[in-house]
C-alpha positions in Angstrom: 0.0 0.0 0.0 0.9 3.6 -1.1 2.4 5.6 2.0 -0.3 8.4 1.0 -3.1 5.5 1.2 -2.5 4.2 4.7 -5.2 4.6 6.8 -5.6 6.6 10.1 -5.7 3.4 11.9 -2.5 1.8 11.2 0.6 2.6 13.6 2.4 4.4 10.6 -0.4 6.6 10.0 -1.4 7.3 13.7 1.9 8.9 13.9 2.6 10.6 11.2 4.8 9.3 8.7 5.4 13.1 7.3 6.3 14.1 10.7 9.7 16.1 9.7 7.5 18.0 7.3 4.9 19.1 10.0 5.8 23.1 9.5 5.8 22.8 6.0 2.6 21.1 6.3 1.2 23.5 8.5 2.4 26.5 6.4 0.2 25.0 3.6 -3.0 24.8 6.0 -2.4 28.2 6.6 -2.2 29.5 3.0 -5.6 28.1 2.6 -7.0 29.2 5.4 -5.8 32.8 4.8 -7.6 32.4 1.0 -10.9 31.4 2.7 -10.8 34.3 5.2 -9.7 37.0 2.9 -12.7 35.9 0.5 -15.1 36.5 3.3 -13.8 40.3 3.5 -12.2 41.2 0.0 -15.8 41.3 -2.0 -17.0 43.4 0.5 -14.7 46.3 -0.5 -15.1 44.9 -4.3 -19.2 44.9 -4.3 -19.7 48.9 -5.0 -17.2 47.8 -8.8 -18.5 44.7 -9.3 -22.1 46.4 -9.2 -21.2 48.8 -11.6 -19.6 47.1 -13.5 -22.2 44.2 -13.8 -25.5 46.8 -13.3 -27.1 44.5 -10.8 -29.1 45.9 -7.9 -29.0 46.9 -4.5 -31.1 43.7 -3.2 -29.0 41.0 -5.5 -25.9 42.8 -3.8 -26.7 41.3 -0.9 -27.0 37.9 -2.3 -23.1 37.8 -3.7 -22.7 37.4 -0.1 -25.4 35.9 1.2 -25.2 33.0 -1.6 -21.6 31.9 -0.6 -22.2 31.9 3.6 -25.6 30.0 2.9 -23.8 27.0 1.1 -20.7 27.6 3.5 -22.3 27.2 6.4 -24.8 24.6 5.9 -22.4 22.5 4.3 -19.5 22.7 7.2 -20.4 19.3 8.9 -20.5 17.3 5.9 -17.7 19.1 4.5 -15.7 17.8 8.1 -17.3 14.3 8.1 -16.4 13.5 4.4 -12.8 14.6 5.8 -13.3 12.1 8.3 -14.3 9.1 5.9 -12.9 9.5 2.3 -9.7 10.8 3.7 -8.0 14.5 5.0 -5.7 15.1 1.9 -8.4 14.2 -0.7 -11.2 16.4 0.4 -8.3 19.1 1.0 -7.3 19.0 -2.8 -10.5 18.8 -4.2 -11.5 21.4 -1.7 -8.5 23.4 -3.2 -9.1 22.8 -7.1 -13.0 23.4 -6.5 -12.2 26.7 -4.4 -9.5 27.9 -7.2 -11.8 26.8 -9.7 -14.9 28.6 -8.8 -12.8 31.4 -8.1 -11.8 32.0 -11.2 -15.3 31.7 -12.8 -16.6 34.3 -10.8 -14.0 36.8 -11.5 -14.4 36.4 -15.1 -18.0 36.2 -14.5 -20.0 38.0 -17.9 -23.3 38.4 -16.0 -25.0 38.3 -12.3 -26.1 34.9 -12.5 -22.9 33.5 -13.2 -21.6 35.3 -10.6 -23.8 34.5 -8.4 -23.4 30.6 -9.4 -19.5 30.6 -9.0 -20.1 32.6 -5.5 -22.8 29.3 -4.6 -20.1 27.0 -5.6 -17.1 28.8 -3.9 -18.6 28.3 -0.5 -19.4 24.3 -1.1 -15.8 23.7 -1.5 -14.7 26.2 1.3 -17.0 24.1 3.2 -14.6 21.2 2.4 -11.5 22.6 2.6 -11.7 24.8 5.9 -12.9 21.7 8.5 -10.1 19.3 6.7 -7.6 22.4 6.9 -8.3 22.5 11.1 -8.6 18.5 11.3 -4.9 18.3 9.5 -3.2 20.4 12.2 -4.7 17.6 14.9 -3.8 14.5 13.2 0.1 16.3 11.8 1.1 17.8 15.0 1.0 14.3 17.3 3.3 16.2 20.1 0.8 18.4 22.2 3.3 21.3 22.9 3.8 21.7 19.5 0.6 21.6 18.4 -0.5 24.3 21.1 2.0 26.1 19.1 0.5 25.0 15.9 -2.7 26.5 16.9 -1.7 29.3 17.8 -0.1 30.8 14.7 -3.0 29.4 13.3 -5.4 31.3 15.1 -3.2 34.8 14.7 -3.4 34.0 11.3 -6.8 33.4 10.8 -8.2 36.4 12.9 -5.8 38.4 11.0 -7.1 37.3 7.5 -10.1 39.7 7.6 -8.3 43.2 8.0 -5.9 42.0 5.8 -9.2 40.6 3.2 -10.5 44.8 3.1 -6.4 45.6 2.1 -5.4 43.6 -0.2 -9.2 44.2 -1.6 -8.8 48.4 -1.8 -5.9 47.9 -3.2 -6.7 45.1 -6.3 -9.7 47.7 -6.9 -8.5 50.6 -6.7 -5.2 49.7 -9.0 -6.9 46.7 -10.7 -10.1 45.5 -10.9 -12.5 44.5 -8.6 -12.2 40.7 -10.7 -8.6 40.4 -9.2 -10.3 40.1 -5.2 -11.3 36.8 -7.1 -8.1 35.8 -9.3 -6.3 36.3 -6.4 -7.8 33.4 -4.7 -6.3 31.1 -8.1 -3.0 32.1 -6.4 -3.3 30.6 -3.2 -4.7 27.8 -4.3 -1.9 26.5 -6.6 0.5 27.2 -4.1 -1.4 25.1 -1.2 -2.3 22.5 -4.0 1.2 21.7 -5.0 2.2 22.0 -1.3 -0.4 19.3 -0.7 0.0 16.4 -3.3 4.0 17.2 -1.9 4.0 16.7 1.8 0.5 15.5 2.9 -0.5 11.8 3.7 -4.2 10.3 3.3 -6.0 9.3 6.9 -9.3 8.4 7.0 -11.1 5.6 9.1 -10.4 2.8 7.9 -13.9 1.1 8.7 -15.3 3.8 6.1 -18.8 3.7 7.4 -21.4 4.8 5.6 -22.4 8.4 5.2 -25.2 9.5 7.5 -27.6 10.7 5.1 -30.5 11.5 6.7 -28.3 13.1 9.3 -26.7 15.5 6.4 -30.4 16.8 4.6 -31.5 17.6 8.4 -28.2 19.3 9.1 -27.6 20.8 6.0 -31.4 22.3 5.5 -31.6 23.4 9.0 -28.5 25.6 9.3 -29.2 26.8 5.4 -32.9 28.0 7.2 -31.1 29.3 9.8 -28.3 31.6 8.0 -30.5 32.2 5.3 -33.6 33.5 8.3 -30.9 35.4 10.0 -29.8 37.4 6.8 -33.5 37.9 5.5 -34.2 39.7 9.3 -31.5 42.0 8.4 -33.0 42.6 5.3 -36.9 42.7 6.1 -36.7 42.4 10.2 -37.4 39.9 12.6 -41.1 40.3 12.3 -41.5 39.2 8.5 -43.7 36.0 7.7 -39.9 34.8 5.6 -37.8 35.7 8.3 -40.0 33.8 11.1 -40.9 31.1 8.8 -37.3 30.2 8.2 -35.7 30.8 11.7 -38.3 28.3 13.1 -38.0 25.5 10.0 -34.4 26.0 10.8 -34.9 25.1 14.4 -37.1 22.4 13.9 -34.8 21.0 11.1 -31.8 20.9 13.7 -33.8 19.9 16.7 -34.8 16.3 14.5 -30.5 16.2 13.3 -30.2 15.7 17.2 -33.0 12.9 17.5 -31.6 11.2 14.3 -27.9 11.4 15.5 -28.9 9.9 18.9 -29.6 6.8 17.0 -27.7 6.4 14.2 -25.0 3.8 14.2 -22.9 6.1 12.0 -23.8 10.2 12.6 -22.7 12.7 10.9 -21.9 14.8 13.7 -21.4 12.0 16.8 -22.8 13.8 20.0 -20.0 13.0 21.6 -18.1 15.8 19.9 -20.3 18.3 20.9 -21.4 17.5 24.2 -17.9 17.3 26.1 -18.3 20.1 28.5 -15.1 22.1 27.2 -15.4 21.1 23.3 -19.1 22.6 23.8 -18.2 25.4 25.9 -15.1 26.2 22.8 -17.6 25.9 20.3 -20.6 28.6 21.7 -17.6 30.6 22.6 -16.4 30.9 18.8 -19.9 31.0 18.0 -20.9 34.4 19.8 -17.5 35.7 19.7 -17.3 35.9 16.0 -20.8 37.3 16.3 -19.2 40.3 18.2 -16.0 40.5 16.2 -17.8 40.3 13.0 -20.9 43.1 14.1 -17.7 45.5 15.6 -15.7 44.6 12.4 -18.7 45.5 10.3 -19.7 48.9 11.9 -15.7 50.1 12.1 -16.0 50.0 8.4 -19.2 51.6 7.8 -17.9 54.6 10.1 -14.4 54.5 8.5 -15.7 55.3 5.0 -19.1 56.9 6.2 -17.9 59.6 9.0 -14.6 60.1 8.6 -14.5 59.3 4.8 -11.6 57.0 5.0 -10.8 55.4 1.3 -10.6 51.6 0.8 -7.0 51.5 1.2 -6.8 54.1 4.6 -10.1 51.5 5.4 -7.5 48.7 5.7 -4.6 50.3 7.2 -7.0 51.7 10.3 -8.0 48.0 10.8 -4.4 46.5 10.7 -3.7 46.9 15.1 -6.3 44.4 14.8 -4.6 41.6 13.2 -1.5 43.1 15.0 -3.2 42.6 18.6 -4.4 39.1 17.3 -1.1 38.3 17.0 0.1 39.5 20.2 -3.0 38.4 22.2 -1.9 34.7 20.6 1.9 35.0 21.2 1.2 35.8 25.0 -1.3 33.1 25.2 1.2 30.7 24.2 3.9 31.8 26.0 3.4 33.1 28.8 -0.5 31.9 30.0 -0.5 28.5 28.7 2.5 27.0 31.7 0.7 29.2 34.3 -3.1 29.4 33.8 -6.5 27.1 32.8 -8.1 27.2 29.8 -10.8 28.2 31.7 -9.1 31.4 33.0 -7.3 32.3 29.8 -10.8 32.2 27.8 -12.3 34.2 30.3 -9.7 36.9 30.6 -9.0 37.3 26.7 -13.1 37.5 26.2 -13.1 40.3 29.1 -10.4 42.1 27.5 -12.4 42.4 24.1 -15.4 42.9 25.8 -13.5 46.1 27.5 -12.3 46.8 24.1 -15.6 47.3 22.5 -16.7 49.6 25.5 -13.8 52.2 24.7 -15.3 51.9 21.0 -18.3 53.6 22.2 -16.2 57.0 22.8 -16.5 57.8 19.0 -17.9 60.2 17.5 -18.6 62.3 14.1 -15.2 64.0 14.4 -11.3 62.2 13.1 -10.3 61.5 16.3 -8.8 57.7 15.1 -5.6 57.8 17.2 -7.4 58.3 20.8 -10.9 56.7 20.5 -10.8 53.9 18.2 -6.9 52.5 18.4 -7.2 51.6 21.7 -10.2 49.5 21.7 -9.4 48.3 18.5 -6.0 47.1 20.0 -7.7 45.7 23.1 -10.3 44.0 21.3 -7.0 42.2 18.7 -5.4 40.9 22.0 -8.3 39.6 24.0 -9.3 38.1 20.7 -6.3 36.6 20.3 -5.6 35.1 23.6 -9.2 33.6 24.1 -9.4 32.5 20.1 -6.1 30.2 19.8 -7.3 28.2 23.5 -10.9 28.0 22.2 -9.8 26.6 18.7 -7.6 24.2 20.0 -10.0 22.7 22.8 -12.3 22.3 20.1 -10.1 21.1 17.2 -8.8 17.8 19.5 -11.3 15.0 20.0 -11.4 11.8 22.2 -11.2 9.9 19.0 -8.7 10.9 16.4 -11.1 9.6 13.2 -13.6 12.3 14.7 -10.8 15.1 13.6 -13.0 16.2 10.9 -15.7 17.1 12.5 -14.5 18.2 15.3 -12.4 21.2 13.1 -16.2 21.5 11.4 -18.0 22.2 14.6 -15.5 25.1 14.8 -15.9 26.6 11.7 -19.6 26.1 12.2 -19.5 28.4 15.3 -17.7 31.0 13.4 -19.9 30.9 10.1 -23.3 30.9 12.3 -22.3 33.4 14.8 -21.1 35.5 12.0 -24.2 35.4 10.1 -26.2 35.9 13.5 -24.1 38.7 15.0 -24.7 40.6 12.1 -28.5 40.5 11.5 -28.9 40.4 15.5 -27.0 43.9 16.0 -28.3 45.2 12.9 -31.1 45.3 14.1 -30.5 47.0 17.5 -28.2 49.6 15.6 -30.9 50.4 13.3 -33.4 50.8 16.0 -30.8 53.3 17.7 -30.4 55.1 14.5 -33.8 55.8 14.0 -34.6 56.7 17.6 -31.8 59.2 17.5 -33.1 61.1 14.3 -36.9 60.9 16.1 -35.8 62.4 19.2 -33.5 65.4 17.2 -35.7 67.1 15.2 -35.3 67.5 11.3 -32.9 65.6 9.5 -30.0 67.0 8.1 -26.3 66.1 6.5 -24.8 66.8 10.7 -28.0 64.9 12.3 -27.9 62.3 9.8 -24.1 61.9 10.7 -24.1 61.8 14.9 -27.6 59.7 14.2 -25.4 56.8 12.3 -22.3 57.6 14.5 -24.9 57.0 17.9 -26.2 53.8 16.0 -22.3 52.6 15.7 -22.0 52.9 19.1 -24.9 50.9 20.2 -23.6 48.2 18.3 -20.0 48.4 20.2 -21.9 47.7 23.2 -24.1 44.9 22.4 -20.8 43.9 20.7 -19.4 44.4 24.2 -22.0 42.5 25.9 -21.9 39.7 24.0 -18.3 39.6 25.0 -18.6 39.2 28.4 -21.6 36.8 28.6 -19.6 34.9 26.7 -17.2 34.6 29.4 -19.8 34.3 31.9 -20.9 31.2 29.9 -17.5 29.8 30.0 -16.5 30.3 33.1 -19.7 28.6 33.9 -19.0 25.5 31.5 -14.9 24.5 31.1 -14.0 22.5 33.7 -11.4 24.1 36.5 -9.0 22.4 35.9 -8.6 22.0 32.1 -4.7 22.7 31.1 -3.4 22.6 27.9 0.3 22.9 29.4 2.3 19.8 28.7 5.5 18.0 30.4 8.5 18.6 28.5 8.1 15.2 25.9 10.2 13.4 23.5 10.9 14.4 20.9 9.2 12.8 17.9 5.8 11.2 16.3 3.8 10.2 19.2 0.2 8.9 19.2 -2.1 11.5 18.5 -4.5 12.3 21.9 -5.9 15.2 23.0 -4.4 18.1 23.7 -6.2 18.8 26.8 -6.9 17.1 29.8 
């Protein structure tokens, strides 16, 4: 049998045969992971050219978005359990190829519904590709130490991506063409690809059971209901026969998943993933903190351009202490926290510190005043971000059973995707209601009311965004258990059996 063949279950597989290549290998995870998070942030800054330059409206706007988080985040736990069964390195290449693909088609797109088409397909194969990318950093990275560390460049990377997505963005359009945000992607995908039919090995379970079937159509259809209510309400509101209709099929859909999982000999999602106290704790706590991050992220940007009339490109700069405290926030969780501290207490503090971030946000107002009341909870926000994020991603990423890798890494990318998509339409909603109380209570509109009305909104958001922050700690305080340490002994050096990470 073919080295890349062997499956997970054989001594040679369990530790990894490409060992000596397990930074290379996690270089290559990270290329594609920085692809998929720039995506989610580049056509943002793209949309305004690509409307033009396609003439499609205001509402089908929305959907270029829209259309790629639906099939993104209603694929995610097939996308990890396929992972699981058919193999890591597979589904990571066709994930790749697919991704790159699609890519291309929708930069070169000749009308909306193409567009919209390639955008649909891009997010089934980043549904692949970004479980399998999380799973292949537990099954390389046997030594725990290491793969603490493995983590957490990965999670400085990843909460990075999306500053440097509205970047890279400004500058393709502005100097390009908005097409480029989605050439660029071809790029990163030919680099990962050859860096993955190079270095990476096949696991799989080796039993290859079957696929859960019922188990995907109730997963898949309820968390499509679910995204797909959640951006309707921020479209229509919460009170819309669409918006209701779907939130509650959604629910109803998920609610029978669990009924069907408890039974089936092979689940899609096996409970036991999910409802480990500090795996489920990791998950909601990725879940509502990308909710947060996501609702601050997107009101920074509308008052960057909309107040203080920042350009794409200025846009991107003002965001980069962000990725700059992520990287900080994950450097000091990994040094410094990890030998001393829980899990339990490093979630907690890094949550509190964004939550205390987003508070200072509220300071801002209609006038420039960047440099002392945004940078500094923008920098606070980065850290506590990146402390909390790299622990969170790493108790979730490490199951009791290796061959459960996959969807393990899905259930985190789940959280994300959902909370995202929630966060958003949630704080929308309270912002808009701020916004329009402001205007009511102010007399007339006019080009300076209209300005402190959005700019009072903003800040509304920065504290629901703060809120949601610290009950997020609340919750997992309330849920990891004491004494949870992802510090290791000083180990051999080596392949060892993969185990968790945590203990």
């Amino acid at each position: 049998m073919n080295r890349s063949e062997e499956p997970a279950g054989t001594p040679s597989a369990t530790a990894d045969p490409h060992y000596a290549h397990r930074w290379l290998i996690l270089l290559v995870v990270l290329i594609s992971q920085v692809m998929i998070l720039i995506d989610a942030t580049v056509i943002n800054v793209a949309l305004p050219s690509a409307q033009a330059g396609l003439h499609f409206s205001d509402a089908t706007r929305q959907w270029v978005v829209t259309a790629y988080v639906l099939a993104f985040g209603s694929l995610l736990p097939l996308g990890g359990r396929l992972a699981d069964l058919v193999g890591r390195k597979r589904v990571f290449i066709v994930g790749l190829v697919g991704f790159g693909v699609f890519s291309a088609l929708a930069g070169a797109a000749p009308d909306t519904a193409v567009l919209l088409i390639a955008r649909t397909l891009q997010g089934v194969f980043a549904a692949a590709l970004a479980p399998t990318a999380v799973s292949l950093i537990t099954v390389t990275f046997t030594d725990h130490a290491e793969r603490n560390k493995a983590f957490a460049v990965f999670g400085a990377v990843g909460g990075g991506s999306g500053a440097l997505g509205l970047l890279l963005g400004g500058l393709l359009t502005s100097y390009l063409d908005w097409r480029w945000t989605m050439f660029v992607n071809i790029a990163f995908a030919a680099v990962a690809l050859v860096g993955a039919l190079t270095l990476m090995t096949n696991s799989a379970d080796p039993d290859r059971p079957r696929l859960d079937l019922p188990g995907v159509l109730l997963a898949s259809g309820g968390l499509f209901l679910l995204v797909f209510g959640s951006a309707q309400a921020e479209k229509d509101g919460w009170g819309s026969a669409l918006t209701i209709g779907s939130l509650v099929g959604g629910a109803i859909l998920l609610a029978g998943f669990v009924t069907v999982e408890r039974r089936a000999v092979n689940p899609l999602v096996p409970l036991r993933v999910v409802l480990d106290r500090n795996r489920g704790a990791a998950y909601l706590s990725l879940l509502l903190g990308s909710a947060a991050l996501f609702a601050l992220f997107l009101f920074l940007t509308y008052y960057f351009q909309g107040i203080l009339g920042y350009t794409p490109i200025r846009t991107g700069l003002a965001f980069l202490p962000l990725p700059v405290g992520i990287a900080v926030g994950a450097t000091i969780a990994q040094s410094a926290l990890l030998p001393r501290l829980t899990a339990r207490t490093i979630v907690a503090a890094g949550l509190v510190l964004s939550a205390f971030g987003a508070a200072l946000l509220t300071r801002v107002d209609v006038q420039a005043a960047y440099a002392s009341r945004v940078l500094p909870g923008l920098v606070l926000v980065g850290v506590g971000i990146g402390v909390y994020f790299v622990i969170a991603v790493t108790i979730g990423s490490v199951p009791d059973d290796p061959r459960d890798a996959g969807t393990a890494g899905s259930m985190n990318n789940v959280g994300q995707q959902i909370g995202t998509a929630l966060g958003v339409a949630v704080i929308s909603t309270f912002v808009a209601s701020a916004t329009s109380g402001y205007l009511r209570s102010h007399g007339p509109a006019g080009p300076s009311l209209l300005a402190r009305a959005a700019v009072h909104g903003y800040a509304t958001g920065f504290w629901w965004g703060a809120a949601t922050f610290a009950l997020t700690a609340a919750l997992c305080t309330a849920l990891i258990r004491p004494k949870t340490s992802l510090a290791v002994a000083a180990e051999p050096s080596g392949p060892q059996p993969a185990a968790p990470a945590f203990q």
